[in-house]
N, CA, C and O atoms as a MOPAC input file, in Angstrom:
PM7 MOZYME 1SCF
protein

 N    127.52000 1    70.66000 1   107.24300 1
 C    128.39700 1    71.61500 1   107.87000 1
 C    128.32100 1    72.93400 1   107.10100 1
 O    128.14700 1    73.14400 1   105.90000 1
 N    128.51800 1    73.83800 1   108.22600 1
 C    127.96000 1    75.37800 1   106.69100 1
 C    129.48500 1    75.65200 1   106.79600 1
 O    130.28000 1    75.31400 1   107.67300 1
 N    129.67600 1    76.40000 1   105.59100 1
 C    130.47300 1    77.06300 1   104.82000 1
 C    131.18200 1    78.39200 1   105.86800 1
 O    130.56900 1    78.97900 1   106.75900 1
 N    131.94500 1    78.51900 1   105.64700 1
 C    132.41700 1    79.91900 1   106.30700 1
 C    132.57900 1    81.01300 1   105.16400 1
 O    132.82700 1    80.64400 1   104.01700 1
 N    132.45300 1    82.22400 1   105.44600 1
 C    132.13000 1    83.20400 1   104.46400 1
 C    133.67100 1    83.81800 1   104.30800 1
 O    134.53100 1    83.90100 1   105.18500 1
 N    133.73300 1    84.14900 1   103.16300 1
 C    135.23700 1    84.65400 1   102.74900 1
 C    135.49400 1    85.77200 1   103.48600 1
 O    134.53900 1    86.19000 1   104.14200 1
 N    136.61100 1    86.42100 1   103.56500 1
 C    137.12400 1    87.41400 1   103.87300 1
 C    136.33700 1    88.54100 1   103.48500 1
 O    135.73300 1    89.27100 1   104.27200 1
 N    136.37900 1    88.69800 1   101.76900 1
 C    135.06400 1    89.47700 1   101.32000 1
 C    133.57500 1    89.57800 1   100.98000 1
 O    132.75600 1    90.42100 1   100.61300 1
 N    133.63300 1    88.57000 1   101.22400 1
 C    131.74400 1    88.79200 1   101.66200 1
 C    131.67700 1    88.79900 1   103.35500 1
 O    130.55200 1    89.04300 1   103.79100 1
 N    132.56200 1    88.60300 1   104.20200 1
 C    132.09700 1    89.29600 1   105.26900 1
 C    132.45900 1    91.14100 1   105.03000 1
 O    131.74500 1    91.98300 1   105.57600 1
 N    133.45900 1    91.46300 1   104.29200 1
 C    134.06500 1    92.37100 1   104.43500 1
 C    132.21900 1    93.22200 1   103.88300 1
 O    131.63100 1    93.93900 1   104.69300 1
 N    131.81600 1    93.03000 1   102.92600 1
 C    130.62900 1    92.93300 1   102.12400 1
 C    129.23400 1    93.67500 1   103.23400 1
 O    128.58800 1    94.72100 1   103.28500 1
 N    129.32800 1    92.34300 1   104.00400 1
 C    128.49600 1    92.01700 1   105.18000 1
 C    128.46400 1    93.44900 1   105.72800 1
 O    127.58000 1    94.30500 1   105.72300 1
 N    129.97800 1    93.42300 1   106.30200 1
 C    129.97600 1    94.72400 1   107.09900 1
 C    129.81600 1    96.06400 1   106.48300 1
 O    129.45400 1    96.93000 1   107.28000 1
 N    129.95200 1    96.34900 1   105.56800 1
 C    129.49700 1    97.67800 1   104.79700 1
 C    128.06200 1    97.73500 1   104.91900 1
 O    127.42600 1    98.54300 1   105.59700 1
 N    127.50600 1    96.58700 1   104.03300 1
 C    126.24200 1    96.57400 1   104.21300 1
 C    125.25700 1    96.88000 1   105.87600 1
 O    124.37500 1    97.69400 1   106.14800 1
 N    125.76900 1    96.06500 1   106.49200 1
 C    125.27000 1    96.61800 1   108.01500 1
 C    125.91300 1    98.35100 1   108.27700 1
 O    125.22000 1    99.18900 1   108.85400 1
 N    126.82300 1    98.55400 1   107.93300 1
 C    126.93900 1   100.14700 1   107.94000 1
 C    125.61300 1   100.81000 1   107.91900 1
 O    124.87100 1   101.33800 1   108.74700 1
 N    125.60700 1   100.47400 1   106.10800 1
 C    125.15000 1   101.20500 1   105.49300 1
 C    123.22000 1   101.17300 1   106.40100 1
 O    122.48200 1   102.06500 1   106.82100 1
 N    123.11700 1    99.69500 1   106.33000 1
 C    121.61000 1   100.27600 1   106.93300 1
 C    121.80100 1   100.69300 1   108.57200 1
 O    120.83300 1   101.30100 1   109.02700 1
 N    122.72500 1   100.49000 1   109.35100 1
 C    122.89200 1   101.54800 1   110.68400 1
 C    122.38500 1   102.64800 1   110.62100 1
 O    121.45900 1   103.16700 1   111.24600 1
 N    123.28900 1   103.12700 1   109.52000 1
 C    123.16200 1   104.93800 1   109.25600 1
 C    121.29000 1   105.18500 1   109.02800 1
 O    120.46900 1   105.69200 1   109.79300 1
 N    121.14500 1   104.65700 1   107.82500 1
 C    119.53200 1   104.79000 1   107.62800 1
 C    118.87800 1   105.02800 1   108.98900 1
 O    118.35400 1   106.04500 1   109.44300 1
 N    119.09000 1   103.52900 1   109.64200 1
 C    118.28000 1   103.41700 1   110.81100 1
 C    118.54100 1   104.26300 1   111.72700 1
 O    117.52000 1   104.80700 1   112.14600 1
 N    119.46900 1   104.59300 1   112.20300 1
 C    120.08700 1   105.75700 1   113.02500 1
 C    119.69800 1   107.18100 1   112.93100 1
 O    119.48600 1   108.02500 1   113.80100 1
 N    119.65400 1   107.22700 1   111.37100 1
 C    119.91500 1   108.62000 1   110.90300 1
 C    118.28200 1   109.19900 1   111.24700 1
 O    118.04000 1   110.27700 1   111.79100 1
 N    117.05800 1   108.00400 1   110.69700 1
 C    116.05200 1   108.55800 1   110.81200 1
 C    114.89200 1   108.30600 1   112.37800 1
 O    113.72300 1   108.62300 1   112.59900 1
 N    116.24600 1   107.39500 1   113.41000 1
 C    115.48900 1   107.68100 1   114.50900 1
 C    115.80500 1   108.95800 1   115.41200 1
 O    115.02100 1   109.38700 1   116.25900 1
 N    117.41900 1   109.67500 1   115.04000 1
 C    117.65100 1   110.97400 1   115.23000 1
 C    116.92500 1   111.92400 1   114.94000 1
 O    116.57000 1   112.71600 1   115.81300 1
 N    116.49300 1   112.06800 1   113.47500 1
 C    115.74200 1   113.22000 1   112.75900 1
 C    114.44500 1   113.11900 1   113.26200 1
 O    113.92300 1   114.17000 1   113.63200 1
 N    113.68700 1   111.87500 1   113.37500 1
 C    112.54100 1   111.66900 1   114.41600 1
 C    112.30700 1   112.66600 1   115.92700 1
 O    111.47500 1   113.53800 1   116.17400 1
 N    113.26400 1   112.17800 1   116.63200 1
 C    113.79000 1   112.27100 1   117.77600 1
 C    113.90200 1   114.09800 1   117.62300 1
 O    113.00100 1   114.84800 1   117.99800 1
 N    114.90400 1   114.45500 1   117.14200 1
 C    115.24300 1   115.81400 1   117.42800 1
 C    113.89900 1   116.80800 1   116.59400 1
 O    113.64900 1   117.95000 1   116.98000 1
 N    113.18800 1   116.18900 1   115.50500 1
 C    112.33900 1   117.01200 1   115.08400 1
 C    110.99600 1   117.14400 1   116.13100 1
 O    110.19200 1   118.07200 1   116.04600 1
 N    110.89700 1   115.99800 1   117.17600 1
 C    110.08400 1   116.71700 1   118.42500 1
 C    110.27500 1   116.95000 1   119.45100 1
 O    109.46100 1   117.13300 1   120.35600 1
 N    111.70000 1   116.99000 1   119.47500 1
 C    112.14700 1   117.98300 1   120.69500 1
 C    112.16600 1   119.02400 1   120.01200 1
 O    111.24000 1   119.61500 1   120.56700 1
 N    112.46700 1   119.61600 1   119.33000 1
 C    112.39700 1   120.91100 1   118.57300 1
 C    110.71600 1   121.26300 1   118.46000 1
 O    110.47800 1   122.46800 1   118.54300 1
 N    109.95600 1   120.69700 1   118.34600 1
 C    108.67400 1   121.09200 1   118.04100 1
 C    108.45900 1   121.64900 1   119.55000 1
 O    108.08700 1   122.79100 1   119.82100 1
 N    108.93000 1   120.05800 1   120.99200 1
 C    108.60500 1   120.01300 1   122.24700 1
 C    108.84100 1   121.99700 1   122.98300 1
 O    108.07600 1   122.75400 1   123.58000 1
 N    110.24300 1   122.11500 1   122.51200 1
 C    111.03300 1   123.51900 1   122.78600 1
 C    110.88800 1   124.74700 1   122.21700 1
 O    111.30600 1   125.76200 1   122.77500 1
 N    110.33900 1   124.75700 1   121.16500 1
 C    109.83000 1   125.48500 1   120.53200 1
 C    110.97500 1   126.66600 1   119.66000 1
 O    110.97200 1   127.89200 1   119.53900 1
 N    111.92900 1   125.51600 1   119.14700 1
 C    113.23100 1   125.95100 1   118.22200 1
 C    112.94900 1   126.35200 1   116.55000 1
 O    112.64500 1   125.55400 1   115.66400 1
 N    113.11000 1   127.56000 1   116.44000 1
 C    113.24800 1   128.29000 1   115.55200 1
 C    113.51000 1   127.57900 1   113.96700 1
 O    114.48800 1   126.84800 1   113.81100 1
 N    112.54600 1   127.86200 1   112.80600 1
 C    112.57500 1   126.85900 1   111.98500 1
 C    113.88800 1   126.49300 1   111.10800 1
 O    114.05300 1   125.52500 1   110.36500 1
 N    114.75100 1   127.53100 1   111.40800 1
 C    116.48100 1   127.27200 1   110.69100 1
 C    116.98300 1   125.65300 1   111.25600 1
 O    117.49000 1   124.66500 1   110.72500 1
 N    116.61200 1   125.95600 1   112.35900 1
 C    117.30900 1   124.35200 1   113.37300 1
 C    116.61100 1   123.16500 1   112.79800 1
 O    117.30900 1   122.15600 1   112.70300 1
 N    115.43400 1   123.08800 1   112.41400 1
 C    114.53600 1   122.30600 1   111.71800 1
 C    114.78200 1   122.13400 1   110.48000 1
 O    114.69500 1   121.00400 1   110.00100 1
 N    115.13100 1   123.20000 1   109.72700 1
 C    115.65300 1   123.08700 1   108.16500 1
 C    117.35800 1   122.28100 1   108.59700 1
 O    117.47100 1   121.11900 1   108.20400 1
 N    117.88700 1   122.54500 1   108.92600 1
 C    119.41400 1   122.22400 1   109.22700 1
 C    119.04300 1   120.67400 1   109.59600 1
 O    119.50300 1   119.89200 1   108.76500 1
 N    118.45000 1   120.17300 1   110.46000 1
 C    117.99900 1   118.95300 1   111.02300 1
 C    117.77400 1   117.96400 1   109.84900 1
 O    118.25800 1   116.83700 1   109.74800 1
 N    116.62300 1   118.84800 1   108.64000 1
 C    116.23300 1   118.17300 1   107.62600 1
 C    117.49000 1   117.73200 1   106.70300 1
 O    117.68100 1   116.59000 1   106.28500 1
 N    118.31300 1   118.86800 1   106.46900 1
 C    119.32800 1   118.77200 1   105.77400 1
 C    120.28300 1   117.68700 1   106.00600 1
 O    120.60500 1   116.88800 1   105.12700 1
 N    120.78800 1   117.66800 1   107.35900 1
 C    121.95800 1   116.62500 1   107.45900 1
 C    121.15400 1   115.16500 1   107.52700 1
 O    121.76800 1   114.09800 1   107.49900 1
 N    120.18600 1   115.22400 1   107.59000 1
 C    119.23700 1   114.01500 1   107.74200 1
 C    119.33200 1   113.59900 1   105.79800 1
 O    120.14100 1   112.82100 1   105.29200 1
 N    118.74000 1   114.03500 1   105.39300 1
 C    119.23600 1   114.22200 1   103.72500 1
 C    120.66200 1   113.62000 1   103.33400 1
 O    120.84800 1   112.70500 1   102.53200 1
 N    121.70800 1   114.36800 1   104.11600 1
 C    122.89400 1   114.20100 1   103.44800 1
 C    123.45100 1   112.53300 1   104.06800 1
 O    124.38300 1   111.81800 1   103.69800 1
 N    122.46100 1   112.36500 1   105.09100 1
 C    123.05200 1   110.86000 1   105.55600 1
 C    122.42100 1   110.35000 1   104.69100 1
 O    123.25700 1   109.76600 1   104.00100 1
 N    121.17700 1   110.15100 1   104.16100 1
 C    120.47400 1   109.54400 1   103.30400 1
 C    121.08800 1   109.07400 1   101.94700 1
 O    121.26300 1   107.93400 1   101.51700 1
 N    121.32400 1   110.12900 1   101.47600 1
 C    121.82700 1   110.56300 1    99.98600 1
 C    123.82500 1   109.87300 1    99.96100 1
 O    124.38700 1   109.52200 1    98.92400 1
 N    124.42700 1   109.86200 1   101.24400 1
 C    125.24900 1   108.56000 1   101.43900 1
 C    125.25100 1   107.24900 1   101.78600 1
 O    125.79600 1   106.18100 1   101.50700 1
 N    124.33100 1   107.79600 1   102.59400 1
 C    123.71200 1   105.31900 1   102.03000 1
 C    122.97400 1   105.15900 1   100.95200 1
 O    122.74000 1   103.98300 1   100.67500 1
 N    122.48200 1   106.04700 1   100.17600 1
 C    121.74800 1   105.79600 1    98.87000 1
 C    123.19000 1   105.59200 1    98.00900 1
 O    122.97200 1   104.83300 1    97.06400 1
 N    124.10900 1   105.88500 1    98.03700 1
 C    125.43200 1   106.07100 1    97.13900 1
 C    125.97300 1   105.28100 1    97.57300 1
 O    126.41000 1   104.46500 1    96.76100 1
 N    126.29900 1   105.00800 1    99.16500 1
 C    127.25000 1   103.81300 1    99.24400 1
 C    126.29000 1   102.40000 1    99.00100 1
 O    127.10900 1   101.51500 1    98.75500 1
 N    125.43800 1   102.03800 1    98.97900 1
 C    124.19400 1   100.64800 1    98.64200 1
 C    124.51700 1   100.55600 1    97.32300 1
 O    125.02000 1    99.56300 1    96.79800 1
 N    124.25400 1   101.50600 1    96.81700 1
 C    124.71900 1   101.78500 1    95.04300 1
 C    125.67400 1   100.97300 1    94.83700 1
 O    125.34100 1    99.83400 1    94.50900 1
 N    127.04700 1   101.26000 1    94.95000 1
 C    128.05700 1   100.96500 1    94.75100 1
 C    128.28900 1    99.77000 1    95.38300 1
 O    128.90800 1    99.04700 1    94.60300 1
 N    128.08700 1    99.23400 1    96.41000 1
 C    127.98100 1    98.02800 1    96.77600 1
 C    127.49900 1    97.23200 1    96.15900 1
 O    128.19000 1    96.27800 1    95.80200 1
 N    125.90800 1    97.32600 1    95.73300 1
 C    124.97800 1    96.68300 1    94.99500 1
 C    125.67800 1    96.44300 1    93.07900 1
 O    125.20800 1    95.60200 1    92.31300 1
 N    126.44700 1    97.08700 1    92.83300 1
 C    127.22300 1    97.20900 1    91.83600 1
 C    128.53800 1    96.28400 1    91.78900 1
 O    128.96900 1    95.54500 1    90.90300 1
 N    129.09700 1    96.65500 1    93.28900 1
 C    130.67000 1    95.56300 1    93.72200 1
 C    130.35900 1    94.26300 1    93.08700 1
 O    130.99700 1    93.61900 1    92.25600 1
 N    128.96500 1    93.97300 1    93.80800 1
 C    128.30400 1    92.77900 1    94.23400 1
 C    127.83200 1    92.02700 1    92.44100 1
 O    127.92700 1    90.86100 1    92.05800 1
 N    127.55400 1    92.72000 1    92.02600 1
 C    126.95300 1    92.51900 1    89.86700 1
 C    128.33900 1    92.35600 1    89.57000 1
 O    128.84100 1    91.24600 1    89.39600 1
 N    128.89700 1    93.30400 1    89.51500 1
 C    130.07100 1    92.79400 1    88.63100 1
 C    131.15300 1    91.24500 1    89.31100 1
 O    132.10800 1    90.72100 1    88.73700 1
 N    130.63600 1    90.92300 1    90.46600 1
 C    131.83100 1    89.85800 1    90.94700 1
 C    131.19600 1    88.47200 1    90.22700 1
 O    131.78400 1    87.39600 1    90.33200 1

């Protein structure tokens, strides 16, 4: 019979699936909008800006994995 998972390791679970959503999300957007922008022929600020928030999602699942991956060592 399997085990049922605690309160906090599902709680765990679900951060973790957050966290790789965003990744996955973040870089089929930046995909996505960097060739419609190429397709339209949008001005390279929109492309730098694109890069950027693409970055800043990054650089928060790199921080929240962190800290998770840390929750997870010290328990």
């Amino acid at each position: 019979m399997a085990r049922q998972p605690t309160a906090a390791q599902a709680a765990f679970a679900r951060q973790m699936r957050v966290v790789a959503l965003v990744i996955a999300g973040t870089t089929l957007l930046w995909l996505v909008l960097g060739e419609i922008g190429r397709q339209y022929g949008w001005e390279a600020r929109y492309a730098f800006l694109i890069d950027l928030a693409a970055l800043a999602a990054y650089v928060w699942a790199l921080i929240n994995a962190w800290q998770l991956w840390r929750k997870r060592r010290d328990t």
